[in-house]
C-alpha positions in Angstrom: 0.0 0.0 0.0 1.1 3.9 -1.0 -0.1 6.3 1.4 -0.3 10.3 -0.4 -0.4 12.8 1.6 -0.5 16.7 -0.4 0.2 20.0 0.9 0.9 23.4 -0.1 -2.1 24.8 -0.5 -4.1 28.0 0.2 -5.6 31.0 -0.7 -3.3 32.9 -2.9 -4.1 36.5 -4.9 -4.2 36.1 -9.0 -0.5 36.1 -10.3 0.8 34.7 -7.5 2.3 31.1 -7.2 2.3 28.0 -4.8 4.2 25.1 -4.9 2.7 21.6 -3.7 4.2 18.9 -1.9 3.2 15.0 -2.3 4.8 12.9 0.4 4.5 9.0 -0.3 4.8 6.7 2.3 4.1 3.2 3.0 5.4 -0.1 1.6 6.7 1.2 -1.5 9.0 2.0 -3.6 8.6 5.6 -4.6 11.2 5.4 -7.4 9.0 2.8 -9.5 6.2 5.2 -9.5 4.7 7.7 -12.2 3.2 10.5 -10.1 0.5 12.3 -11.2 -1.1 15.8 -10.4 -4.9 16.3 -10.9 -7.3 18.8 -9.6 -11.3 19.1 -8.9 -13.1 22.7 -8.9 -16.5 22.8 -7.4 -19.2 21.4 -9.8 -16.5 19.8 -12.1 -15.0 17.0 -12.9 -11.3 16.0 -11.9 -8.7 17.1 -14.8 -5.4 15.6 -15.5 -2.6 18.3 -14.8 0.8 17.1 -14.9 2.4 13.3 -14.9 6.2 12.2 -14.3 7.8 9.2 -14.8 9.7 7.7 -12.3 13.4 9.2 -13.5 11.6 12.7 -14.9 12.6 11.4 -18.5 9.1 12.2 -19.5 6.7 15.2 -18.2 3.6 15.3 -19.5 1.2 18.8 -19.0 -2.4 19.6 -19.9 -2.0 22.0 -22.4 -3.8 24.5 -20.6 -1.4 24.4 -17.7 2.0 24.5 -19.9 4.1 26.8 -19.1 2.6 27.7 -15.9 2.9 25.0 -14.0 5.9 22.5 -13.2 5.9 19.0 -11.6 9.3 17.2 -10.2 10.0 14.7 -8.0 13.0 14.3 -4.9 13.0 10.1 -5.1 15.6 10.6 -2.0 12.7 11.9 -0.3 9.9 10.4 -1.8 8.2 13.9 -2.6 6.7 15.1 -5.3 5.9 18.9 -6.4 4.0 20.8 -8.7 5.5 24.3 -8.7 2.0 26.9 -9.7 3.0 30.6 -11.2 1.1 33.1 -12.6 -2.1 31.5 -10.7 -5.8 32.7 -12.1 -9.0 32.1 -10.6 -10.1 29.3 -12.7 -7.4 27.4 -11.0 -9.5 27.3 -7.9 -9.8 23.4 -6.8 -8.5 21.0 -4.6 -5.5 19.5 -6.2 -4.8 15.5 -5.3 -1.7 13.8 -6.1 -1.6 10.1 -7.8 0.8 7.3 -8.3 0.5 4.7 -10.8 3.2 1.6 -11.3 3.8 -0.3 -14.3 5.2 0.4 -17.9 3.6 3.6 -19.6 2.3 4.6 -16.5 3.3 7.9 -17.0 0.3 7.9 -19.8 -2.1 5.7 -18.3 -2.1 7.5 -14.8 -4.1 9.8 -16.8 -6.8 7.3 -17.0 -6.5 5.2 -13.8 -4.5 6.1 -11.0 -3.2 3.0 -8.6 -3.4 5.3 -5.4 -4.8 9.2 -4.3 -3.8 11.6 -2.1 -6.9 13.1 0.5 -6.1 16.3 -1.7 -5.2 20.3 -1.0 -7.3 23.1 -1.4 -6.3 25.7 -4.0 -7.9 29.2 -3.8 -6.8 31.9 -6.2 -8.6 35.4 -5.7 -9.6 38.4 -8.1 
């Protein structure tokens, strides 16, 4: 079993940035993982944001969030980020973390996640 736990979050004014923390724990080992970032705004369904394979040799973005948003990963300390600049107020949601194990998991976390996080709340203001 994986246990995610997010943080990071908060209420932040447009413009600004945050940076999110996913700490994995459990029997595991973090390093075999694709870790996944996804987020939930009231009255919508949860959207993909970012995905990393376990070595960071493949980072995949929704397109809306290129450029604006990085993920990376410390293995040593089985963390992963997902740096936010140049926030808006459409990215107002609660942001959960996901891991996924296996070959192309990087992709298919996208799909079908293996384990969540309990999730972070995001608030950017006008």
């Amino acid at each position: 079993q994986v246990q995610l736990v997010e943080s990071g979050g908060g209420l932040v004014q447009a413009g600004g940035s945050l940076r999110l923390s996913c700490a994995a724990s459990g029997r595991t080992f973090f390093s075999s993982y694709a870790m996944g970032w996804f987020r939930q705004a009231p009255g919508k369904e949860r959207e993909f944001v970012a995905a990393i394979t376990w070595n960071a040799d493949i980072i995949n973005y929704a397109s809306s969030m290129k450029g604006r948003f990085t993920i990376s990963r410390d293995n040593a300390k089985n963390t992963v980020y997902l740096q936010m600049n140049s926030l808006k107020p459409e990215d107002t949601a609660v942001y959960y973390c996901a891991a996924r194990e296996g070959p192309g998991s990087v992709t298919k976390i996208q799909s079908r996640a293996d384990y969540w996080g309990q999730g972070t709340q995001v608030t950017v203001s006008s």
